[in-house]
Each structure stands twice: as structure tokens, then as C-alpha cells.
Z-matrix of the N, CA and C atoms (Angstrom, degrees):
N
C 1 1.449
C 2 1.536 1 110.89
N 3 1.092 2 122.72 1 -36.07
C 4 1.622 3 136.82 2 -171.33
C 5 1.629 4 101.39 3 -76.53
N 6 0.859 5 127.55 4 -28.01
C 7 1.399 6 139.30 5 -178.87
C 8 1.534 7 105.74 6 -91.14
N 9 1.156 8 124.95 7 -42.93
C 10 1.331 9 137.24 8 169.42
C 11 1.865 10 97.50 9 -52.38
N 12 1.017 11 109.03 10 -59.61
C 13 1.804 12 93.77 11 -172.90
C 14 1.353 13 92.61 12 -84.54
N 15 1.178 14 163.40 13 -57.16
C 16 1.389 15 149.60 14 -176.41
C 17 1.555 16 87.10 15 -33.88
N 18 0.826 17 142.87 16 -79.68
C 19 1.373 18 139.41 17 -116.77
C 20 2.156 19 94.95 18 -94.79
N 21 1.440 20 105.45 19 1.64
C 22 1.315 21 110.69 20 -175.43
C 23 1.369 22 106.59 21 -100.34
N 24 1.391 23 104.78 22 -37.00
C 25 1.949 24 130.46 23 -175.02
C 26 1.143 25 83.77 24 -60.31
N 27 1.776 26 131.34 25 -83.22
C 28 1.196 27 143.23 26 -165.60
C 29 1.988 28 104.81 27 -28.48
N 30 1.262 29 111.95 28 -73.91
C 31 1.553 30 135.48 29 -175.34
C 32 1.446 31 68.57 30 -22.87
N 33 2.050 32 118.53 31 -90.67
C 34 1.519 33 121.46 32 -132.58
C 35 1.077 34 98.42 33 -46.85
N 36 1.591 35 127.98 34 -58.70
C 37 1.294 36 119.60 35 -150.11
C 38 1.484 37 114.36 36 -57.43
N 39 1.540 38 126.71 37 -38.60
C 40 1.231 39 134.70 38 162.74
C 41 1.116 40 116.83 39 -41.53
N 42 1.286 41 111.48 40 -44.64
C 43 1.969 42 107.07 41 -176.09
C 44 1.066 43 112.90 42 -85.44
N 45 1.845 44 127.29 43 -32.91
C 46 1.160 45 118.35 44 -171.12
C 47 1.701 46 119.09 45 -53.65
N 48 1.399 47 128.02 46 -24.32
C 49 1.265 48 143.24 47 175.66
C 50 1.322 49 104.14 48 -56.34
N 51 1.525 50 105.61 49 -72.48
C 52 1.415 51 118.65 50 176.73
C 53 1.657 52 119.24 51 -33.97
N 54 1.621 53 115.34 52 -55.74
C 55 1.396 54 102.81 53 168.47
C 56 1.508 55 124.83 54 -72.03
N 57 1.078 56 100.97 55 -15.33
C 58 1.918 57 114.13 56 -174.42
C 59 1.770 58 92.67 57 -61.82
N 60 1.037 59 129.56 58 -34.95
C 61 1.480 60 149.72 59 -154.69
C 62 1.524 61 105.75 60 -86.02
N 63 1.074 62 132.81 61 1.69
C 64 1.534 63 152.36 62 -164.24
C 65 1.667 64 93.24 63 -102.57
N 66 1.065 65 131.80 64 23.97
C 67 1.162 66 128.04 65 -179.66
C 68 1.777 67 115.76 66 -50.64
N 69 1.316 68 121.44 67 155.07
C 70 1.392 69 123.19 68 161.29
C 71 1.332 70 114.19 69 -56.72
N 72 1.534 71 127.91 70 155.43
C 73 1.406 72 143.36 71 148.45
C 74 1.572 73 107.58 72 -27.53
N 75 1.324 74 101.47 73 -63.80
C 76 1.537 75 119.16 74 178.77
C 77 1.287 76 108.43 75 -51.14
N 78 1.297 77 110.46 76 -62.57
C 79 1.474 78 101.38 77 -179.88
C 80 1.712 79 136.62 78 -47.21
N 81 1.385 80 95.61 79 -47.49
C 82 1.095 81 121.31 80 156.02
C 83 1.653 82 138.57 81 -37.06
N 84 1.250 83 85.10 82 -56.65
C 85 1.754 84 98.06 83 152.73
C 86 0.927 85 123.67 84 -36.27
N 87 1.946 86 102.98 85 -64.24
C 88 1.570 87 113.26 86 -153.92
C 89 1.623 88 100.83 87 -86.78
N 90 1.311 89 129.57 88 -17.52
C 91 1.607 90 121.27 89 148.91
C 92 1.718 91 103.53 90 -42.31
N 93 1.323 92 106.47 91 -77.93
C 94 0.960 93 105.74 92 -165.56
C 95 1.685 94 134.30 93 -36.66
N 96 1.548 95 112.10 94 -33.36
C 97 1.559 96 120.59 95 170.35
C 98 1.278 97 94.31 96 -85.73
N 99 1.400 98 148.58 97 -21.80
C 100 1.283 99 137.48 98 158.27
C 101 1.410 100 123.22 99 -49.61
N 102 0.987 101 131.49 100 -48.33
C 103 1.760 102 143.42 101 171.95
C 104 1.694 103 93.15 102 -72.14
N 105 1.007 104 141.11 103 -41.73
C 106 1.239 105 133.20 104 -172.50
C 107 1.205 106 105.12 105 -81.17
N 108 1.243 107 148.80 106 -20.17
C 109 1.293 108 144.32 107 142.83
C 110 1.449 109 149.52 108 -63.70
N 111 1.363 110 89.76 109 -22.36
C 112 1.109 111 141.31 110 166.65
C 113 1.830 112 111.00 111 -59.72
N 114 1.299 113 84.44 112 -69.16
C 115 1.969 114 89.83 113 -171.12
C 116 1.521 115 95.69 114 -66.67
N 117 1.432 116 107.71 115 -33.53
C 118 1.763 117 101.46 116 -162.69
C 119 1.534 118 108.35 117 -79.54
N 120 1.461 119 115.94 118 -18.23
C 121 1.137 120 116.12 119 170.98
C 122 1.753 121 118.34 120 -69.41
N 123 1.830 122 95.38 121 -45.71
C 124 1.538 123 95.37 122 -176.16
C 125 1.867 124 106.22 123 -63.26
N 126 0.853 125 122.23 124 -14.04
C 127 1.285 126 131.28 125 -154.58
C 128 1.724 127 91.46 126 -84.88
N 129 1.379 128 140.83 127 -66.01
C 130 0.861 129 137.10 128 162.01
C 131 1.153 130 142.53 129 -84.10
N 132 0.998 131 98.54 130 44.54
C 133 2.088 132 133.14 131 173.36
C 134 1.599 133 112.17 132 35.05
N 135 1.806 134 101.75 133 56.61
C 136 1.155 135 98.79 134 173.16
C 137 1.421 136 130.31 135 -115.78
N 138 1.492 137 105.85 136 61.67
C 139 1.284 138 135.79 137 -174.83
C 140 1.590 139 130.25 138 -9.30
N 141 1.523 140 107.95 139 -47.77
C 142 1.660 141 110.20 140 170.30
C 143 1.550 142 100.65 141 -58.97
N 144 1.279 143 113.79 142 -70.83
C 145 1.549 144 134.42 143 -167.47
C 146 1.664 145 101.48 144 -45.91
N 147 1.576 146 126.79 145 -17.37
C 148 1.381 147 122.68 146 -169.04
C 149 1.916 148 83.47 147 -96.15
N 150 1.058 149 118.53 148 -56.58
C 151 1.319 150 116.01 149 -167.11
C 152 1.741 151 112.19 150 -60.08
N 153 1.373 152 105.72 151 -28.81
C 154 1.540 153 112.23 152 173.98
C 155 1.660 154 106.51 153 -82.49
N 156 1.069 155 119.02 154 3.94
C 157 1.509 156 118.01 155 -172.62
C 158 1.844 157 100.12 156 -89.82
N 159 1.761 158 74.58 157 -61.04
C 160 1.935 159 83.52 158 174.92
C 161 1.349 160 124.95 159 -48.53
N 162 1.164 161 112.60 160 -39.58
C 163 1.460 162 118.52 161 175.83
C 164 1.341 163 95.78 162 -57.94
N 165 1.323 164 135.20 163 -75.69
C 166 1.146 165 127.63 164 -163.95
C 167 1.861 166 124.00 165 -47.05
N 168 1.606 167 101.07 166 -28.14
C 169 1.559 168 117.60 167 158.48
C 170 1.173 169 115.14 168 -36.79
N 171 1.510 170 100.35 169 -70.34
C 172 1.565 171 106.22 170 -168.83
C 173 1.527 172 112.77 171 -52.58
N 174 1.217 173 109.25 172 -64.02
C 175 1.544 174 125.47 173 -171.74
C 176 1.395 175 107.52 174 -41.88
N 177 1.433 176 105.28 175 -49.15
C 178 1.916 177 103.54 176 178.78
C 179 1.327 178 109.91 177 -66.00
N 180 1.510 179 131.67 178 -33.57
C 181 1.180 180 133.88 179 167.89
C 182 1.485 181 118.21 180 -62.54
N 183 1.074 182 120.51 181 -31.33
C 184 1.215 183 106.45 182 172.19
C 185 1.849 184 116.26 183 -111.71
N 186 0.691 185 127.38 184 -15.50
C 187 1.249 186 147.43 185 164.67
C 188 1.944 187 131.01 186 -65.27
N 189 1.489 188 84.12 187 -49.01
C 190 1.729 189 94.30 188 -173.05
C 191 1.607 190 119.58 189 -50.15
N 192 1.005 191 101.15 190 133.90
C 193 2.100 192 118.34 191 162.05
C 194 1.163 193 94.19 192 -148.97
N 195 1.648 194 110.11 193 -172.04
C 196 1.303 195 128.67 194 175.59
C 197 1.422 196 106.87 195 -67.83
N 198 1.684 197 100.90 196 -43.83
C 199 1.599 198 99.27 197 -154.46
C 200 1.457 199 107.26 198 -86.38
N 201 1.712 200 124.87 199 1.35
C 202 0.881 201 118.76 200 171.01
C 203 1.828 202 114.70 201 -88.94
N 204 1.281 203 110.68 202 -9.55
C 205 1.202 204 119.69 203 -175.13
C 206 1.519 205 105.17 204 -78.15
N 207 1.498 206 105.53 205 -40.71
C 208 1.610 207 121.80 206 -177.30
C 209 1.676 208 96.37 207 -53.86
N 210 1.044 209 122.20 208 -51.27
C 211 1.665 210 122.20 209 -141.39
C 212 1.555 211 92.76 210 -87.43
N 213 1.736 212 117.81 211 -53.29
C 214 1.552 213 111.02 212 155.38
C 215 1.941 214 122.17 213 -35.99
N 216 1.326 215 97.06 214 -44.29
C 217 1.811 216 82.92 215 177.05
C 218 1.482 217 122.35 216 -85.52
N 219 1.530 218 106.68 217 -19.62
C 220 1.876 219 89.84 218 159.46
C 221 1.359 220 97.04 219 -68.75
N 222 0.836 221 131.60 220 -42.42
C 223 1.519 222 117.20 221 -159.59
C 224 1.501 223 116.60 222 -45.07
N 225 1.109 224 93.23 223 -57.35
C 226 1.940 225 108.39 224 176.04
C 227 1.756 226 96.41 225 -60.87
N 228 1.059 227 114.11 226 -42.70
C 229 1.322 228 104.10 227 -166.78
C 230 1.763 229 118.00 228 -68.37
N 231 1.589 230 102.42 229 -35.36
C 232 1.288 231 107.37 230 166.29
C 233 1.867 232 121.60 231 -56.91
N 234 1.212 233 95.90 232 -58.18
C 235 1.459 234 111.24 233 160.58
C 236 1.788 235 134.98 234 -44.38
N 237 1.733 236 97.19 235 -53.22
C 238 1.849 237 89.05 236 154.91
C 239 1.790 238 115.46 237 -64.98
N 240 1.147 239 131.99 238 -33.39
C 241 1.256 240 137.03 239 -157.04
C 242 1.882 241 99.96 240 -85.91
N 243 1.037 242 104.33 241 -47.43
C 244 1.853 243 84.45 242 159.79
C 245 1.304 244 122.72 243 -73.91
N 246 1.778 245 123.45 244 -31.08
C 247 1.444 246 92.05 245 171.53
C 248 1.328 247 120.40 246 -87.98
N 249 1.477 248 137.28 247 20.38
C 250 1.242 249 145.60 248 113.65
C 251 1.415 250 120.82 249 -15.14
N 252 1.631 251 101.82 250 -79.00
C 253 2.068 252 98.21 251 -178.69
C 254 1.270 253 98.02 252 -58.23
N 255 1.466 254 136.56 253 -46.35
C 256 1.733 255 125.35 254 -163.07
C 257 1.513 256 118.35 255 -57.42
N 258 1.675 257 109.59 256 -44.72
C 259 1.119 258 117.75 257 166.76
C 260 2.106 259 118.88 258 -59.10
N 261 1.079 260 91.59 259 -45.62
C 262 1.702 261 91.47 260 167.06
C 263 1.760 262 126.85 261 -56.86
N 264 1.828 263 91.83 262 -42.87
C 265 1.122 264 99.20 263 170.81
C 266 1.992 265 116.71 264 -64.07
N 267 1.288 266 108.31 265 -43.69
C 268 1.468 267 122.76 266 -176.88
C 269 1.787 268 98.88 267 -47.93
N 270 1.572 269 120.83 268 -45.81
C 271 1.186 270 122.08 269 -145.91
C 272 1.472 271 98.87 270 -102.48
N 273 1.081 272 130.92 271 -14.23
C 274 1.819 273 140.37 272 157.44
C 275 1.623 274 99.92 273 -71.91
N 276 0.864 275 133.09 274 -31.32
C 277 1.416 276 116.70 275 172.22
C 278 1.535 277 131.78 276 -79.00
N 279 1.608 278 91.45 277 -34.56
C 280 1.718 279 112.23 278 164.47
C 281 1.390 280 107.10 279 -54.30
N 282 1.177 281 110.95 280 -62.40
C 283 1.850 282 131.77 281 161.95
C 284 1.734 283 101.89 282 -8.57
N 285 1.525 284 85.30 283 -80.05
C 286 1.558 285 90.33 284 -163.75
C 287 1.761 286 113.49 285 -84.30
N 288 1.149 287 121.76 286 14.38
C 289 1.611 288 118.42 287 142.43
C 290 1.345 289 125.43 288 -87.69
N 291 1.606 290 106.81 289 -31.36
C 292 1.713 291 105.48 290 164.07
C 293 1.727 292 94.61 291 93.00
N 294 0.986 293 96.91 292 15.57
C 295 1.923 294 93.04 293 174.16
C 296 1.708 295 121.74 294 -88.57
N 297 0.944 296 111.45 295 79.76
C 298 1.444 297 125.14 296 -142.34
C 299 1.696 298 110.03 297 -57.38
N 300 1.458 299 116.01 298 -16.74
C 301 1.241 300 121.37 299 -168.55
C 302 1.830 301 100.53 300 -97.45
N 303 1.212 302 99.67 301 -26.79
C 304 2.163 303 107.16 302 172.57
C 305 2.004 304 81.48 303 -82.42
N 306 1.170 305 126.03 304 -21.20
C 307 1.507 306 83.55 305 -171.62
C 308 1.357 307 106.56 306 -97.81
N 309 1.049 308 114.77 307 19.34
C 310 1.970 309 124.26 308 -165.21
C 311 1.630 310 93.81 309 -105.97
N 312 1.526 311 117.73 310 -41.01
C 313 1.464 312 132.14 311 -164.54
C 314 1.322 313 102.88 312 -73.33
N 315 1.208 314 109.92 313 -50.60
C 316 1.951 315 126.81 314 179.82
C 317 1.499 316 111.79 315 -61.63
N 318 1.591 317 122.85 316 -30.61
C 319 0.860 318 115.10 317 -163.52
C 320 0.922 319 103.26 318 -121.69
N 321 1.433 320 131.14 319 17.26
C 322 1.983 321 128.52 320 127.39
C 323 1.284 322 115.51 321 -72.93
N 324 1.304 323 111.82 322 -47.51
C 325 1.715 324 110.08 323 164.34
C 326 1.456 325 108.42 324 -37.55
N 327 1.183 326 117.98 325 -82.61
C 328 1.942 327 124.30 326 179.30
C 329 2.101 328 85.26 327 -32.99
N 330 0.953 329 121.13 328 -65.97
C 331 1.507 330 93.70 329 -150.33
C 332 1.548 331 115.46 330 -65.62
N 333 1.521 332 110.13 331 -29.05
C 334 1.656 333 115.12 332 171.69
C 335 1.547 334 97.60 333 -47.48
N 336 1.779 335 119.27 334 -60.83
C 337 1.380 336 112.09 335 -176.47
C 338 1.427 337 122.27 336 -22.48
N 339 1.891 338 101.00 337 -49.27
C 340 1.683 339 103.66 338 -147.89
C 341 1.439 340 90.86 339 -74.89
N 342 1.509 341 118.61 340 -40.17
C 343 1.371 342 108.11 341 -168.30
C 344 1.501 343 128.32 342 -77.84
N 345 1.163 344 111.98 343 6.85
C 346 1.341 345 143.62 344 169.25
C 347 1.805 346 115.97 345 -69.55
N 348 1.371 347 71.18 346 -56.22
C 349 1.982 348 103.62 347 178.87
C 350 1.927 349 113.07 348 -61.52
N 351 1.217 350 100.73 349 -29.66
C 352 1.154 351 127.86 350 -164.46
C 353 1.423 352 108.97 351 -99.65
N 354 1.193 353 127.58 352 -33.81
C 355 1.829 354 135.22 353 148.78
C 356 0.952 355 108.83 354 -46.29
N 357 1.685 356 117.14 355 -56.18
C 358 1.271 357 115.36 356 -156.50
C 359 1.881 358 99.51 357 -78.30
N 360 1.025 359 121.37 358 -36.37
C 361 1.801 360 113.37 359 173.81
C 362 1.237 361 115.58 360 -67.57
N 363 1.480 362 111.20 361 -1.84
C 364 1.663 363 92.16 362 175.66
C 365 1.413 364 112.97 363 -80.31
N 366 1.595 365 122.65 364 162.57
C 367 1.218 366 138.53 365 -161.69
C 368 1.441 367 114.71 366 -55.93
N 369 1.258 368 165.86 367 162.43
C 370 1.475 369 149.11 368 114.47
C 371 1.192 370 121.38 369 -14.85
């Protein structure tokens, strides 16, 4: 009998991996640009960004679904989309001093914003 649940404990723990491993497409992905950032980061010895990568490893590994991916991309999306208005706001003020070289500076800033803004709406 004692061997009978050893030998049942053993089974779960083996499988529990196995179903843990059922990950989303999405998820999957976002491992996937994770390790790819990852190597390219370790590769050019950029040490914070390697340790902030891993973190982000783990967390997707243990963390990931769809709907957690959803709630991470409003997030970014909320977040590019105000520094969107700030940058608009920054570049209406340049505007109205007429300082033509703050309105040239502001309004690469505003465009990094949009394209920022514009990562963040793309699909999963």
C-alpha cells in the first residue's frame, strides 16, 4: 500500500510539469521574444537588462495565460497613450513659443511616443 501512494505522488509530480507545459500560442511567443532578448542581451554584456530579462522569464513562466497577457497589454497601452497626450501636450507649447529647434526636438519625442503607442496595439 505504501508503495502504492509513493508510486502515485511520484506519477503527479511527473505530470504536473507536463500539463503546466500546455502553454498558450501567446504565451509561447512571449517566451520566445524573451530568450531572444535575452541571448542578445547576454551577448552584449548588458547586465541590468539580462537580469531584468530573467525576471521577466520567470514571471511569464509562472504567471502566463491569455488573460494575463491581455491585462499586461492594456497596461502598456494605457501607459504609451498618456505619454502620447504629454508629448502632444509638450509640443503645443513649443508651438506656441515659436522656438523652432524645441519644436523639431518635441516632435521626435511625440513620434517615438506614437510608435511606441503603436507596439503596444499590435495584436498578441
Amino acid at each position: 500500500m505504501k508503495n502504492l501512494v509513493v508510486g502515485v505522488c511520484l506519477l503527479a509530480l511527473h505530470a504536473a510539469p507536463a500539463l503546466a507545459a500546455d502553454a498558450s500560442p501567446a504565451c509561447a511567443a512571449k517566451q520566445a521574444r524573451i530568450e531572444a532578448q535575452l541571448a542578445e542581451a547576454t551577448a552584449q554584456g548588458r547586465t541590468r537588462e539580462v537580469a531584468g530579462l530573467r525576471q521577466a522569464r520567470r514571471s511569464n513562466k509562472a504567471h502566463c495565460t491569455d488573460a494575463w497577457l491581455a491585462k499586461e497589454r492594456d497596461a502598456e497601452i494605457r501607459k504609451a497613450t498618456k505619454k502620447v497626450a504629454e508629448r502632444e501636450k509638450s509640443l503645443a507649447d513649443a508651438q506656441k513659443k515659436g522656438d523652432a529647434k524645441k519644436i523639431a526636438a518635441r516632435q521626435a519625442k511625440l513620434d517615438e511616443a506614437r510608435s511606441a503607442l503603436a507596439e503596444a496595439q499590435k495584436p498578441l
